[in-house]
MARZA-893689 format. One line per field, with one value per residue: residue number from 0; x, y, z of N, C-alpha, C in turn. Coordinates in steps of 0.1 Angstrom, whole numbers, plus 5000, padded with zeros to 4 digits. Atoms other than C-alpha are relative to their C-alpha. Last residue first. Example, Ala and Ser with C-alpha at 12.3 -4.5 7.8 and 13.67 -1.06 7.14 Angstrom:
<sites>
n	(1	0)
n.c1	(4991	5009)
n.c2	(4989	4988)
n.c3	(5000	5000)
ca.c1	(5137	5123)
ca.c2	(4989	4955)
ca.c3	(5071	5078)
c.c1	(4992	5009)
c.c2	(5011	5012)
c.c3	(5008	5000)
</sites>
This chain:
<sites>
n	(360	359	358	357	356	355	354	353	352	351	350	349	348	347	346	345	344	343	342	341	340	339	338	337	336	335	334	333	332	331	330	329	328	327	326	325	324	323	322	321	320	319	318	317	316	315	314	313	312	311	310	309	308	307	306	305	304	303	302	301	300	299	298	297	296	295	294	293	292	291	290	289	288	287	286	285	284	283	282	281	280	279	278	277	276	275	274	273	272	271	270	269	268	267	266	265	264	263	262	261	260	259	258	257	256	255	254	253	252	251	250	249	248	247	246	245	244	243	242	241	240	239	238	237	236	235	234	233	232	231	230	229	228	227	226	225	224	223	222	221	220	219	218	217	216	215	214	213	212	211	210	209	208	207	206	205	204	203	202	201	200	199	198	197	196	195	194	193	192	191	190	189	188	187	186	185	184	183	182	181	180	179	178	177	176	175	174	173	172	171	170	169	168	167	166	165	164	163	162	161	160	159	158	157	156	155	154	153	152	151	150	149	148	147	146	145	144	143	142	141	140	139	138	137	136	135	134	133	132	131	130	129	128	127	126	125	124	123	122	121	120	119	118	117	116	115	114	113	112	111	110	109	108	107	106	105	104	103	102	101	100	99	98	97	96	95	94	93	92	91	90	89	88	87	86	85	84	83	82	81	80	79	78	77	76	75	74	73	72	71	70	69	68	67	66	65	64	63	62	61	60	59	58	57	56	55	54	53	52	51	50	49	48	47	46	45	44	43	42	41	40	39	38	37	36	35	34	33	32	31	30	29	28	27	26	25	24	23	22	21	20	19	18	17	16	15	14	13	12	11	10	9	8	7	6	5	4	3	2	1	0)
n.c1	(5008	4991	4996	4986	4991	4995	4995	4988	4995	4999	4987	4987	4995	4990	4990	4988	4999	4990	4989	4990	5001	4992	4988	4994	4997	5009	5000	4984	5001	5004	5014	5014	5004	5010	5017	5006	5002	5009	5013	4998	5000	5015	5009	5003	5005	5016	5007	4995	5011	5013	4998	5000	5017	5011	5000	5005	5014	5007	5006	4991	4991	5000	4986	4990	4996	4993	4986	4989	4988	4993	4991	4990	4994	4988	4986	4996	4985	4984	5001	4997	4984	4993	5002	4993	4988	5000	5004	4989	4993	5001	4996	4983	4995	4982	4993	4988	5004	5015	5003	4992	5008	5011	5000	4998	5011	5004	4994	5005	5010	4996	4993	5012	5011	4989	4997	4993	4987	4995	4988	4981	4999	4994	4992	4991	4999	5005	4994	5000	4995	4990	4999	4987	4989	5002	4996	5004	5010	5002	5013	5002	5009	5001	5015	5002	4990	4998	4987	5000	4993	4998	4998	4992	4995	5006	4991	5005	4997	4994	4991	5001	5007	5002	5003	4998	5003	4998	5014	5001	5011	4998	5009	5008	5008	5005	4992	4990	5000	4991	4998	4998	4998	4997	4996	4999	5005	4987	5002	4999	5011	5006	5007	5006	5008	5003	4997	5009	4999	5003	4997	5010	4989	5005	5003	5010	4997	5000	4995	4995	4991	5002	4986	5002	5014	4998	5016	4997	5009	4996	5014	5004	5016	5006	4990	4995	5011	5013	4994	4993	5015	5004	4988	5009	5014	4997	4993	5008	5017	4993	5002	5012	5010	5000	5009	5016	5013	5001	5003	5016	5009	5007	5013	5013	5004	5004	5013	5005	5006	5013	5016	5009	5002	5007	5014	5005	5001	5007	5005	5008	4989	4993	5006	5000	4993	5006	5005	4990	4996	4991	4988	4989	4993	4992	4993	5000	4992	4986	4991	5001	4988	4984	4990	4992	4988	4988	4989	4985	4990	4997	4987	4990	4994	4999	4980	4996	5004	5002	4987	4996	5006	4996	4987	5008	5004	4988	4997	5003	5003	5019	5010	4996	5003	5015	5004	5004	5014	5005	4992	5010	5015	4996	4990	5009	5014	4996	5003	5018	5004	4991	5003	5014	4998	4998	5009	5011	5003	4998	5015	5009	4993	4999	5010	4995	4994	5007	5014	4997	4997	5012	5003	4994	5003)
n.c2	(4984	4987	4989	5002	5005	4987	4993	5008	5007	4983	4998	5006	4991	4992	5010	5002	4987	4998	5006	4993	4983	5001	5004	4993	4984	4987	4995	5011	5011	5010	5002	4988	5007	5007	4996	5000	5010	5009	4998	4999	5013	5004	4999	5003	5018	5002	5000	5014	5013	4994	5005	5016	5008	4999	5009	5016	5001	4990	4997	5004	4991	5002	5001	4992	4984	5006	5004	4983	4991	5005	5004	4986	4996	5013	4998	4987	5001	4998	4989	5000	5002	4994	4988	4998	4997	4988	4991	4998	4994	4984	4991	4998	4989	4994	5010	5010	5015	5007	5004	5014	5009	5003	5009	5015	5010	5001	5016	5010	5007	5006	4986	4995	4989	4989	4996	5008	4996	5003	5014	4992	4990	5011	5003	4993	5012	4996	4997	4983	5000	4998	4988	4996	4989	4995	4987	4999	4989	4999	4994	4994	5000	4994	5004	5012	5013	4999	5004	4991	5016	4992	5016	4997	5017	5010	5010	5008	5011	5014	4999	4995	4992	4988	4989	4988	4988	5005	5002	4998	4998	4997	5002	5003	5002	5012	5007	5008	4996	5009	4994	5007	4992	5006	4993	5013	5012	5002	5011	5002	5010	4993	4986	4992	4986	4984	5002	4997	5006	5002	5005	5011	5016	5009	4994	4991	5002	4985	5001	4988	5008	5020	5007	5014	5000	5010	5005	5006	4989	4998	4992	5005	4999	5014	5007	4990	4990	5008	5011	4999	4996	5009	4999	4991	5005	5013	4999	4993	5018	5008	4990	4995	5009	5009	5002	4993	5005	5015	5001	4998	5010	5013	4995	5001	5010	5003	4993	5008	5011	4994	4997	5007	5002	4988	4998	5009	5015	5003	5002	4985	4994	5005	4999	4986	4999	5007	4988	5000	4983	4995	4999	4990	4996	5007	5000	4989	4991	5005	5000	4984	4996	5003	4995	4987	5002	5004	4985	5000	5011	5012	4993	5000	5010	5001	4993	5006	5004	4992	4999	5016	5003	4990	5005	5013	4990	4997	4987	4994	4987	4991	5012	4997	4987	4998	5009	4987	5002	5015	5012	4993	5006	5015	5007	4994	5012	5009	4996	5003	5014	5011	4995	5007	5011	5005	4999	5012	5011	4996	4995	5012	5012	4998	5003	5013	5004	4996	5012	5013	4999	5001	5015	5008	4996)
n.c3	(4998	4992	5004	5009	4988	4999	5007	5000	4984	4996	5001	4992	4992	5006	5008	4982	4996	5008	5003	4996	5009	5013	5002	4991	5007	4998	4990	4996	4992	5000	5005	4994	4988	5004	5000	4987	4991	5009	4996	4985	5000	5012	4991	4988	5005	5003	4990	4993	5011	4999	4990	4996	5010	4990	4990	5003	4995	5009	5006	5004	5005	5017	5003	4990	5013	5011	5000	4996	5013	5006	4987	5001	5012	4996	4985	5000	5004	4992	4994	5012	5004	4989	5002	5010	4999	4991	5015	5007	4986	4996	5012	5002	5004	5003	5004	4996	5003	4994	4980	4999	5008	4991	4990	5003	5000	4986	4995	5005	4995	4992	4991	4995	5004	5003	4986	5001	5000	4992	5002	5006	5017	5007	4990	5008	5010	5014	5016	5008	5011	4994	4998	4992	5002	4989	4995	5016	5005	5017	5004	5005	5008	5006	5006	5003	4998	4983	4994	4983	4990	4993	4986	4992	5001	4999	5007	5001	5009	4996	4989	4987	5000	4997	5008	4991	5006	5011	5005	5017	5006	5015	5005	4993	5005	5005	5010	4992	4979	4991	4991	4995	5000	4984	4988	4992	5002	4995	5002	4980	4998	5005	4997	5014	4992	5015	5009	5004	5011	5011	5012	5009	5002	4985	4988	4993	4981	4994	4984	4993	4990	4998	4998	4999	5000	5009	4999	4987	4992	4986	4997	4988	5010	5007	5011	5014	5011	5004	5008	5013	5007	5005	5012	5012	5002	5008	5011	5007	5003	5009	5010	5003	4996	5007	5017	5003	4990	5004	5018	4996	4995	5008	5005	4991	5002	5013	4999	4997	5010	5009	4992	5002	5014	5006	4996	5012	5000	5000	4983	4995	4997	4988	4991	5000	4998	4990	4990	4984	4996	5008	4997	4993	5005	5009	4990	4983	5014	5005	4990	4992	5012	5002	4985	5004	5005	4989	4994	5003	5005	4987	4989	4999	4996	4988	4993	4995	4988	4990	4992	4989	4990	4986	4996	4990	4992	4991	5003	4994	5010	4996	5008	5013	5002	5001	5009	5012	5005	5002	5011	5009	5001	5000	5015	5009	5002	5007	5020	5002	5001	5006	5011	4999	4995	5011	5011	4998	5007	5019	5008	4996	5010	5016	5004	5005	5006	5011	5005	5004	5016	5006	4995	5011	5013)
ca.c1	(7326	7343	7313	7316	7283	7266	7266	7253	7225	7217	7220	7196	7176	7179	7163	7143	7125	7125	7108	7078	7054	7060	7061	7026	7011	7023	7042	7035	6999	6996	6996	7021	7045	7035	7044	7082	7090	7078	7096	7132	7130	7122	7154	7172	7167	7169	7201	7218	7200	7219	7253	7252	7243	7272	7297	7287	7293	7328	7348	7374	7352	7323	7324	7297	7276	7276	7272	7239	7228	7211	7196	7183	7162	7150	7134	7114	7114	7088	7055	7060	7055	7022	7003	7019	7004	6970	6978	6989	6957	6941	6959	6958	6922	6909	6870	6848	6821	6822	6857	6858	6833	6854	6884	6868	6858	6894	6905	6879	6897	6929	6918	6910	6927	6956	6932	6909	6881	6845	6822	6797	6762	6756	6749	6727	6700	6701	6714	6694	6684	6669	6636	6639	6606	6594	6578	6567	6588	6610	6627	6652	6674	6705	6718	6757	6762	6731	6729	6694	6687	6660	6649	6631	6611	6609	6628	6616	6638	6628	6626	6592	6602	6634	6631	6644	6643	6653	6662	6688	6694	6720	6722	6745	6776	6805	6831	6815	6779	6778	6751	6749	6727	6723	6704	6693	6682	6680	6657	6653	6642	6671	6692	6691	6711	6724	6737	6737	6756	6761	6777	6768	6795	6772	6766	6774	6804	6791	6796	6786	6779	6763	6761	6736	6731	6770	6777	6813	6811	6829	6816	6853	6869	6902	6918	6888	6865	6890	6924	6904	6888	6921	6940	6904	6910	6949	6942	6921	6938	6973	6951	6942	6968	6996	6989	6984	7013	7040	7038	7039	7072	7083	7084	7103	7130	7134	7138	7168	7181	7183	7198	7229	7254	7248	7255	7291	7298	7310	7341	7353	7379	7347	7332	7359	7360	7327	7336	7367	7346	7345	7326	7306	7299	7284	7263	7240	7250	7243	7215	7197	7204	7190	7162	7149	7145	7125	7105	7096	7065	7048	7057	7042	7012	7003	7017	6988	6964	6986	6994	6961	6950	6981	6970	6932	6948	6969	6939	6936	6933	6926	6958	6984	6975	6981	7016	7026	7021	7059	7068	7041	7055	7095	7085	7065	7085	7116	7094	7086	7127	7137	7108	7123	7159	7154	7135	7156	7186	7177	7159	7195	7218	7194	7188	7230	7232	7204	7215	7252	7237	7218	7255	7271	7245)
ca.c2	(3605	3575	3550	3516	3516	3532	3497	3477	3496	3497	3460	3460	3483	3461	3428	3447	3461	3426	3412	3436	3423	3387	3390	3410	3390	3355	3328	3300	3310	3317	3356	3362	3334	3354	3384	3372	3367	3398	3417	3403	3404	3439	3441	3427	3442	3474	3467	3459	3485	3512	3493	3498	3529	3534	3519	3537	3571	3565	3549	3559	3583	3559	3558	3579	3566	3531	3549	3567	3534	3518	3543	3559	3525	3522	3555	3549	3519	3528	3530	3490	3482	3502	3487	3455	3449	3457	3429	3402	3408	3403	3374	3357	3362	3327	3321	3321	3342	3367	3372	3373	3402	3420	3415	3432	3457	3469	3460	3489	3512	3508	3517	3487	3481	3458	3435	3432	3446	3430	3441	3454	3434	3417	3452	3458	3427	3446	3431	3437	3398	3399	3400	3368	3356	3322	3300	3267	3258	3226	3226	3206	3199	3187	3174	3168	3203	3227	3233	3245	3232	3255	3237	3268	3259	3297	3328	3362	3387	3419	3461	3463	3430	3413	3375	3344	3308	3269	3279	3265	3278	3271	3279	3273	3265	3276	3304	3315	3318	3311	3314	3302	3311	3291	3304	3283	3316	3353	3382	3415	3418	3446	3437	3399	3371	3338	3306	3324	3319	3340	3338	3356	3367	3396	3417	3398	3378	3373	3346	3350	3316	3336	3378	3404	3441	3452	3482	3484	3485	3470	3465	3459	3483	3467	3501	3526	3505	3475	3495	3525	3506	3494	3527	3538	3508	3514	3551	3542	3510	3543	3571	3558	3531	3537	3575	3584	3559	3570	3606	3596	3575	3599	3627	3598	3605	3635	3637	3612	3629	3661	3641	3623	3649	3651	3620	3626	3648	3686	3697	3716	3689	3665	3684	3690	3651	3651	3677	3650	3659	3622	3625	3651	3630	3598	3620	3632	3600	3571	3591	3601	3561	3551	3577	3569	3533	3540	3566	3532	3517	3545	3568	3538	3538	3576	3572	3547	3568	3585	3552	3544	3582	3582	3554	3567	3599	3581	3562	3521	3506	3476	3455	3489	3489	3452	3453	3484	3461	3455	3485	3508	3485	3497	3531	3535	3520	3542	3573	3559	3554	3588	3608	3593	3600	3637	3642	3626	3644	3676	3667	3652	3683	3707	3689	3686	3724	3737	3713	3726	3763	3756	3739	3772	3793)
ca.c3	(7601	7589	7584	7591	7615	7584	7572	7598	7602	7569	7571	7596	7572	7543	7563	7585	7550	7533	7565	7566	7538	7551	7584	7588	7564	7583	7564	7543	7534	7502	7503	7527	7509	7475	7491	7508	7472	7458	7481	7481	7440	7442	7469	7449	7415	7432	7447	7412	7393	7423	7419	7382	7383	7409	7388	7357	7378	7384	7416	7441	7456	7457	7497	7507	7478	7502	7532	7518	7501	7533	7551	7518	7510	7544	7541	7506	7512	7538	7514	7507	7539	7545	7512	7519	7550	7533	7499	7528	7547	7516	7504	7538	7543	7538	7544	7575	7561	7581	7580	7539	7541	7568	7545	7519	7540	7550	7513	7503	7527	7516	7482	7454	7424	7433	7451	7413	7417	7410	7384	7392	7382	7417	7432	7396	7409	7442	7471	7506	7515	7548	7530	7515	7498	7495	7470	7458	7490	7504	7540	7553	7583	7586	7615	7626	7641	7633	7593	7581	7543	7520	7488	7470	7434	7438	7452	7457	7465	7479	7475	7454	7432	7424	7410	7415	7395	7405	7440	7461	7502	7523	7560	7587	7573	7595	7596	7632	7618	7575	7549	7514	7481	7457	7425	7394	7374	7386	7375	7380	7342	7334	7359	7341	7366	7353	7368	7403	7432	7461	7495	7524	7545	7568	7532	7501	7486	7449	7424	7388	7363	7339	7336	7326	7332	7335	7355	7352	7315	7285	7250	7242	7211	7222	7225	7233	7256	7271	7271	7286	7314	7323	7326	7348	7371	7372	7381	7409	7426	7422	7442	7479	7492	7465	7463	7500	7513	7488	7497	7531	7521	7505	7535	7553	7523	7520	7560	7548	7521	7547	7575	7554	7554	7596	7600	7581	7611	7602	7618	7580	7573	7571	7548	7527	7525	7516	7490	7477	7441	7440	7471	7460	7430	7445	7472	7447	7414	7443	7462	7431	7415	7446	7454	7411	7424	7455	7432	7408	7423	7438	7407	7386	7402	7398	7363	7349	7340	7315	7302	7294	7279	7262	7239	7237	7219	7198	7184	7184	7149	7170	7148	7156	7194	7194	7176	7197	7229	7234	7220	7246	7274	7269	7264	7292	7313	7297	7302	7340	7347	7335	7355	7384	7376	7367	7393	7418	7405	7409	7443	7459	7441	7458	7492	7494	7487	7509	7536	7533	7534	7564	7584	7570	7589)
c.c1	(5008	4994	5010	4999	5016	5010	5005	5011	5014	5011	5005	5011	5006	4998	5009	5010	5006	5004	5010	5012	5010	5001	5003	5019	5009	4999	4985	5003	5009	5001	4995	4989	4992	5001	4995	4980	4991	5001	4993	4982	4991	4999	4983	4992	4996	4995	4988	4994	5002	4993	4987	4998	5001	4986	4986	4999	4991	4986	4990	4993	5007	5009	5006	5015	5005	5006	5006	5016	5007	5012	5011	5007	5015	5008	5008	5011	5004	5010	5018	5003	5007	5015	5002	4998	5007	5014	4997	5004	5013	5005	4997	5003	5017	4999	5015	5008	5010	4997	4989	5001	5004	4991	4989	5004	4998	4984	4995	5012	4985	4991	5005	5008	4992	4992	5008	5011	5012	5016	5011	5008	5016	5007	5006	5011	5015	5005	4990	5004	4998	5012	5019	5002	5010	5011	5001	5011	4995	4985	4996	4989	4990	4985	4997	4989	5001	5009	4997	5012	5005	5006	5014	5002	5011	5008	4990	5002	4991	4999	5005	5012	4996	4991	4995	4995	5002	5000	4998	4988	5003	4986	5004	4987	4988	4986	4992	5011	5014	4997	5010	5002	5004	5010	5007	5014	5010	4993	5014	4999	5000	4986	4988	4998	4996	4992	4998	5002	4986	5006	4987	5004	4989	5006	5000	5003	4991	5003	5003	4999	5007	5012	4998	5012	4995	4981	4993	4986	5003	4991	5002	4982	4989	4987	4994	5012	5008	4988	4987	5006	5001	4986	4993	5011	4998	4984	5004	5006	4993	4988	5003	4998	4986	4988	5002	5002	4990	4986	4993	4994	4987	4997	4996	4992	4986	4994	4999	4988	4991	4998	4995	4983	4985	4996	4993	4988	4994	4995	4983	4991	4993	5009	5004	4991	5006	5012	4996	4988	5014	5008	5011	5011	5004	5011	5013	5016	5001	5012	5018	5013	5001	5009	5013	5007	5007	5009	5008	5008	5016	5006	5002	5012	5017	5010	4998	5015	5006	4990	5001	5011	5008	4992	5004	5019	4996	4994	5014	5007	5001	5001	4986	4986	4994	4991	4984	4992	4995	4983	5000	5013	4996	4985	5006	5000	4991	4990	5006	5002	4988	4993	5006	4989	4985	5002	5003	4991	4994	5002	5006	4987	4989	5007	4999	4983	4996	5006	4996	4989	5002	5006	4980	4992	5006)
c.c2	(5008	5012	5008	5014	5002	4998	5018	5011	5001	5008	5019	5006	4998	5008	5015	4997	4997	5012	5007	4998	5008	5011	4999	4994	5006	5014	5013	5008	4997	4994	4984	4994	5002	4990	4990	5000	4992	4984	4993	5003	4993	4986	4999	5004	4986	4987	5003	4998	4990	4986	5000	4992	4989	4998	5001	4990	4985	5000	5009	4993	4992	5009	4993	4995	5005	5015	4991	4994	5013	5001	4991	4994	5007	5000	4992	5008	5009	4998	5004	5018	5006	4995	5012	5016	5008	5003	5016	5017	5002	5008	5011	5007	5002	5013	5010	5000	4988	4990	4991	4993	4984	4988	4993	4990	4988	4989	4993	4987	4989	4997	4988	5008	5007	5012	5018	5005	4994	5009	5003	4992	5006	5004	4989	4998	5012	4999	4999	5001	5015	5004	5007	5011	5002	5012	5007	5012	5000	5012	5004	5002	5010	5001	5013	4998	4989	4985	4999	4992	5009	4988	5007	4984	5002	4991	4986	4985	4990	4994	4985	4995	5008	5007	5010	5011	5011	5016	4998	5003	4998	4996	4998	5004	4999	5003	4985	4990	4992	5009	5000	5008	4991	5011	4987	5011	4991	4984	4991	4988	4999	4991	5002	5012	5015	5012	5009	4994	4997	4993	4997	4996	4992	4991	4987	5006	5008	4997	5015	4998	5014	5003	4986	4990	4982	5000	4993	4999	4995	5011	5002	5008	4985	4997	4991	4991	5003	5008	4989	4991	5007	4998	4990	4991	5011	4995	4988	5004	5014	4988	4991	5008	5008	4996	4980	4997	5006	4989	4988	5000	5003	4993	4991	5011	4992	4988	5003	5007	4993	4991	5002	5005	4996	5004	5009	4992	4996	4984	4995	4995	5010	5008	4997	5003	5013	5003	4994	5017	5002	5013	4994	4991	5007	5012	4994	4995	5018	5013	4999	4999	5015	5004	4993	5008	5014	4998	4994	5013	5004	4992	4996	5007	4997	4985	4996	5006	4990	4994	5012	5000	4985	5003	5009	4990	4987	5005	5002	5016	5011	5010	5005	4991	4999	5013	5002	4993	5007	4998	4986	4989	5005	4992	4981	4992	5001	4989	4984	5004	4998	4989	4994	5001	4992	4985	4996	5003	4987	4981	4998	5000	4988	4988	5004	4997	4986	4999	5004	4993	4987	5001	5005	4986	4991)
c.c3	(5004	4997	5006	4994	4994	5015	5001	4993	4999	5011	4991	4989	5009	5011	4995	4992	5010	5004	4990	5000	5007	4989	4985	4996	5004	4992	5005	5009	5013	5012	5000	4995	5011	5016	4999	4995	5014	5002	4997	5003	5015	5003	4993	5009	5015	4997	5000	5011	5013	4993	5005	5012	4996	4995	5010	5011	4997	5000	4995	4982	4989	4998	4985	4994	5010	4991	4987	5005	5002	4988	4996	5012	4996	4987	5000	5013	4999	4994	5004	5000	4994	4998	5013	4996	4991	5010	5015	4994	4997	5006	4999	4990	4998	5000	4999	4985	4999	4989	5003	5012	4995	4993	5007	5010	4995	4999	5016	5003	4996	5010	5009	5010	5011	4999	5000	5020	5003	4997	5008	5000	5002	4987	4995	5012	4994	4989	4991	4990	4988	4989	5005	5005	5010	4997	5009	5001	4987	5000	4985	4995	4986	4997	4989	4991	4991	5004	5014	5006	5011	5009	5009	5008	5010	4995	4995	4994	5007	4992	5006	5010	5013	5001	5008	4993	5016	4990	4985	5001	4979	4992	4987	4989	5005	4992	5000	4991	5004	5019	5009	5011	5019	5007	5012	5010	5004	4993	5002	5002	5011	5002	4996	5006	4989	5009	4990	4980	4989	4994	4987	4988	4993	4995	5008	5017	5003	5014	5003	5018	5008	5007	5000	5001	4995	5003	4987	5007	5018	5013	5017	5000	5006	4995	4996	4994	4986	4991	4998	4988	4985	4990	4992	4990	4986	4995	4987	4987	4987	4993	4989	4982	4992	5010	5005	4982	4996	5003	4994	4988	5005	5002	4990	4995	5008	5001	4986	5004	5010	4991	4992	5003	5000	4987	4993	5004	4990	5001	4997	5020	5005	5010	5014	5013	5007	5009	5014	5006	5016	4997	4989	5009	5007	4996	4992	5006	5013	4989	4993	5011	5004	4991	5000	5017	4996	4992	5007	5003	4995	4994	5011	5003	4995	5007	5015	5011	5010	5013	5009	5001	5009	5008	5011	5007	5011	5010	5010	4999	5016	4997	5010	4995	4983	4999	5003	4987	4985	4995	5002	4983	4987	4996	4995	4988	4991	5004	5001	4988	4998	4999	4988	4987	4996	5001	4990	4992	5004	4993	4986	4992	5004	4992	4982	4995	5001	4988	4986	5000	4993	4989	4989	5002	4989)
</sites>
């Protein structure tokens, strides 16, 4: 019974001040962004009401982004003040192992990291998409749309890895002007098709002035048309028309297809594959995070609380830094996804590790 009371004491102090914490650091983002942009707000006459729309759409993502900081400064000021208090100490004297302290932050903390995982892979791309759609319609008074009805110079990845290109395309006409349109088998070039015009009727594309080239090894051969239709060719003149998502924006099962559509047509996935590690790495700080700073705020008796929110910034800054390094070497290239989205997580939970290894329990 004493050993549920001391969970239901250290989860209370740990929650109280991870709400207040987390809650904290997304008003002061807030706050900080909404005074750097208050200038363009003020010069598009934009309403109050359209201003807290686009920050309210933006929380989801920045409770994924900044609950691993409000668990450090939680853990650091939590655990910080019962062993100032000398209750840790109490604990001790009482036959309880200084493991044991730590369990319930840490089954907090693998529950945040699922948490973490269902909004930044499936709720945060959606939130940032609407926040942006708002700051284009209602702040910058934008004719904005995500179903567009005319575009120049628009590239498309299609169905099977087909590559679009279209110097103009008209929904509303079904119409397309100086087309090329490119096939691949096995990441190679096996068809590519210009046409001088195009145009959408009954369910297919019709292409003329068609000069049609056939890849096979070394030889090219080619074929000239007045006209010829494409049946194979399922996009519809408004399929070209959305407008594309940015990586950050899309679920985790739109990166899945993305990929696919980058596969099949032989080109680079490193920045996607990066961008789907990432959206599983990123999740777990939330545990590796608490493994790491719980022996540190174990042994803050001797210092106050400034020290420990200072020590807290200090290991976020780092390990932020630590992530965003590794990504872009993920993303360009230099190392593998997989290593480069998981590395800063071995990295602080070795020395996690390491760290509670020096604990007097």
């Amino acid at each position: 019974m004493k050993i549920k009371v001391l969970d239901r004491y250290i989860i209370t102090e740990f929650l109280r001040y991870l709400v207040i914490f987390l809650l904290g650091v997304i008003f002061i983002f807030i706050i900080v962004n909404f005074f750097e942009q208050i200038d363009k707000f003020i010069a598009k006459k934009a309403s109050m009401e359209a201003v807290v729309k686009y920050y309210m759409y933006q929380i989801p993502y920045l409770v994924n982004l900044l609950l691993p900081i409000a668990e450090l400064l939680a853990v650091f000021f939590a655990i910080g003040d019962m062993a100032r208090r000398f209750e840790l100490i109490a604990i001790k004297a009482a036959g309880v192992d200084m493991y044991r302290v730590f369990v319930p932050i840490i089954v907090i903390g693998i529950i945040n990291s699922f948490i973490a995982f269902g909004i930044g892979g499936y709720v945060s791309g959606k939130g940032m998409r609407k926040a942006f759609e708002v700051r284009m319609r209602e702040i910058e008074k934008r004719h904005y749309s995500l179903h567009r009805t005319f575009a120049r110079n628009l590239s498309f990845l299609g169905k099977g890895g087909r590559l679009f290109f279209f110097g103009s395309i008209n929904a509303v006409s079904n119409s397309v002007s100086r087309a090329m349109i490119i096939d691949f088998k096995d990441g190679k070039i096996v068809r590519r098709i210009d046409a001088k015009s195009g145009r959408y009727e009954n369910g297919r594309w019709t292409f003329y002035s068609v000069i049609e080239r056939h890849f096979s090894g070394d030889s090219i051969i080619v074929f000239t048309y007045k006209s010829k239709t494409y049946p194979e060719i399922k996009e519809k003149p408004f399929e070209f028309l959305k407008v594309s998502l940015e990586l950050q924006e899309m679920s985790l099962s739109q990166l899945y297809m993305h990929r696919k559509a980058l596969r099949e047509a032989g080109l680079d996935c490193s920045e996607v594959n990066t961008e789907i590690q990432f959206r599983f790495a990123f999740p777990l700080i939330n545990f590796v995070i608490l493994i790491f700073a719980l022996p540190l705020a174990a042994s803050l008796r001797g210092h106050g609380k400034a020290y420990g929110f200072g020590l807290a910034v200090s290991l976020a800054f780092v390990y932020w830094n630590l992530i965003q390094i590794f990504k872009v070497l993920g993303q360009t290239g230099e190392l593998s996804p997989f290593i480069a989205s998981w590395t800063p997580n071995l990295i602080f939970f070795a020395a996690g590790l390491f760290l509670n290894s020096k604990v007097q329990r």
